[in-house]
N, C-alpha and C positions, 0 to 999 in steps of 0.2 A: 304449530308455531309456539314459543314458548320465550319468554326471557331470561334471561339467566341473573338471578339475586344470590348473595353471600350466602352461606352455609346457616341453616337456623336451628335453633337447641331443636332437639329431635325428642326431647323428654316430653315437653311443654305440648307441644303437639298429637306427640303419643297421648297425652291426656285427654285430648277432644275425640280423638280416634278410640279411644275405652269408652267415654263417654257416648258416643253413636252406638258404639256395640251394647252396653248399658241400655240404651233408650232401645232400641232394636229389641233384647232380649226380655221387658215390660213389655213393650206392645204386643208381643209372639202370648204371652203370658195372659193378658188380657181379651186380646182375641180367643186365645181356647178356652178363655171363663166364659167370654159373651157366646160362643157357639154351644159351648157345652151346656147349658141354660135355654138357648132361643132357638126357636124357630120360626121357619116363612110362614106367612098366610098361603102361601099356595103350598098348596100338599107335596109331598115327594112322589116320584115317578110321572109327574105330570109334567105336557112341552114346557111351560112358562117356568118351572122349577128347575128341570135337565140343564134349559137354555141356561140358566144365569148362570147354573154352576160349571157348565162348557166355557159360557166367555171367564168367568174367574178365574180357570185354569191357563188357559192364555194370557190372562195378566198374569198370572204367576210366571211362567213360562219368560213371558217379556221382560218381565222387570229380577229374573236371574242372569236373563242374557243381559241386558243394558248392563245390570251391576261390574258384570265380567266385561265389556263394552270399556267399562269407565273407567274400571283398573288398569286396563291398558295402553291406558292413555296418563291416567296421575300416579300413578302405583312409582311409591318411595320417592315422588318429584314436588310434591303441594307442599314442602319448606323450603325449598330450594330456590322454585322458579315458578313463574305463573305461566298454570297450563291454558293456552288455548283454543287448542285442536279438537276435532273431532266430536264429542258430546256436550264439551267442556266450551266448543264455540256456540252454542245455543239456551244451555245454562248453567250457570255457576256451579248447582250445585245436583249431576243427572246423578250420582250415587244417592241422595235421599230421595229423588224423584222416581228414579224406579222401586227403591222400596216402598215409596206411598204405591206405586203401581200393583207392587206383589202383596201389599195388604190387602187393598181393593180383592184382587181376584182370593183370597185367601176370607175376606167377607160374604163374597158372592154362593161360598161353600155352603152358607146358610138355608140359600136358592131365593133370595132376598134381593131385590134395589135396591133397598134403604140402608142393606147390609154392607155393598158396596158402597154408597155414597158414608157411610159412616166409619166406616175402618179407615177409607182413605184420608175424610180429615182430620180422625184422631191420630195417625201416624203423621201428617203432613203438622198437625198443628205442634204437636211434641219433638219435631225436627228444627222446625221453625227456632224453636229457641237455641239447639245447639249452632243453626246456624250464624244466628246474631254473632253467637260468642265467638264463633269462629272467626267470623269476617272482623268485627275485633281486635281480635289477635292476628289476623294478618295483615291489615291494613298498617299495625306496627312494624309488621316485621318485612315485607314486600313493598310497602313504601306507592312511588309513583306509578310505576307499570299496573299495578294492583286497580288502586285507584281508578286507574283508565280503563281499567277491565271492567271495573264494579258498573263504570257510567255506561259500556256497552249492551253486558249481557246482564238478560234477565235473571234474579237470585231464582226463581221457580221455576215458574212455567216456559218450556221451552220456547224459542225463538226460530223455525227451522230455518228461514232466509237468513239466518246470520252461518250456519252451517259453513264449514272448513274443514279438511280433512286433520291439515296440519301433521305432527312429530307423537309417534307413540313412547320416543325414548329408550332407553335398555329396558330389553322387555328380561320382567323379576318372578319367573313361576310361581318364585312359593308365595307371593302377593298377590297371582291371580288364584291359588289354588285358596289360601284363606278367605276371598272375597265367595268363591264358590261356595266351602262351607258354611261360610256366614248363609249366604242364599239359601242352603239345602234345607233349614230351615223351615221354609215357605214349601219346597216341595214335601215333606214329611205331613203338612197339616192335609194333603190327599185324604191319605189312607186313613189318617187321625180321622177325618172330621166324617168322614164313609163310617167309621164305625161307631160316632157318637151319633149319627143319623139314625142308624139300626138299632140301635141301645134307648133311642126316643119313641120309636115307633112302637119297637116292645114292652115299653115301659119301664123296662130298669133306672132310665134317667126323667127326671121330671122335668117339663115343659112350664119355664117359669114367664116366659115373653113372646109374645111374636112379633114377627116384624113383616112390613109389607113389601 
């Protein structure tokens, strides 16, 4: 379901959309400092080490699909009309909530809790503010319908009982294919972070932190 608002500058908006990619590409950047540097208190090869790094891979996993998920639903529509169907009827905003997802499991790499719980709110908290500005700048531009949207759904954390399938719209390839690369991202940090594990072990990298 969607409503249909006046045509809006598309430049303006492209600015927020850089600006997420921006915030996205510090976080990526930050995380491979903080891994590249720390390690878990529990050793590698150990269950409680394997496990975390098994569930972080499946938030990774999750929060590439959802991103793809999300696009298919706002992809070239969030100045036009307010989306909301599908991920978009349980929270404002599932494209920065599954990348807090895919950070989490991209912290998990560490074989870490704390590593999860930490990646995920330094990415949720550094979203946080593009989203302010965002909703900002649409609450000008989308008007009433908006509004009405804001007082329903939650800006974060999902809502599933508000869940709707609703309207995916012209579906735009090369907008799900850029949302994928954007994601590929998070799966590269695999292999990445498998080899800065072997590089700590042997010593070539020094263990400046650990984490529980």
């Amino acid at each position: 379901m969607a409503n249909e608002i006046k045509p809006a500058p598309v430049k303006e908006l492209g600015g927020y959309q850089h600006m997420r990619r921006m915030v996205l590409a510090v976080l990526v950047v930050v995380l491979f400092a903080a891994l590249l540097f720390g390690q878990s208190t529990f050793p590698p090869e150990t269950p409680v080490h394997e496990t975390i790094e098994m569930f972080g891979v499946l938030l990774i996993f999750l929060g590439v699909v959802g991103r793809l998920w999300s696009t298919l639903y706002i992809g070239g529509r969030k100045s036009s009309e307010v989306v909301t169907g599908g991920p978009y009827s349980i929270t404002r905003n599932p494209l920065y909530v599954f990348s807090t997802i895919a950070a989490a499991g991209v912290g998990a790499q560490i074989g870490s809790f704390s590593g999860v719980v930490l990646f995920a709110l330094l990415c949720a908290g550094a979203f946080h503010i593009v989203i302010l500005r965002e909703e900002k700048y649409l609450k000008g531009l989308l008007g009433a319908p908006y509004e009405a949207y804001l007082a329903r759904v939650p800006r974060f954390f999902p809502n599933l009982s508000l869940y709707q399938e609703g309207d995916t719209g012209s579906f735009k390839p090369r907008l799900l294919l850029t949302t994928l690369l954007d994601g590929l991202v998070f799966l590269v940090a695999l292999p990445v972070f498998e080899t800065i594990d072997g590089a700590q072990q042997s010593g070539i990298l020094p263990v400046l932190f650990r984490l529980p």
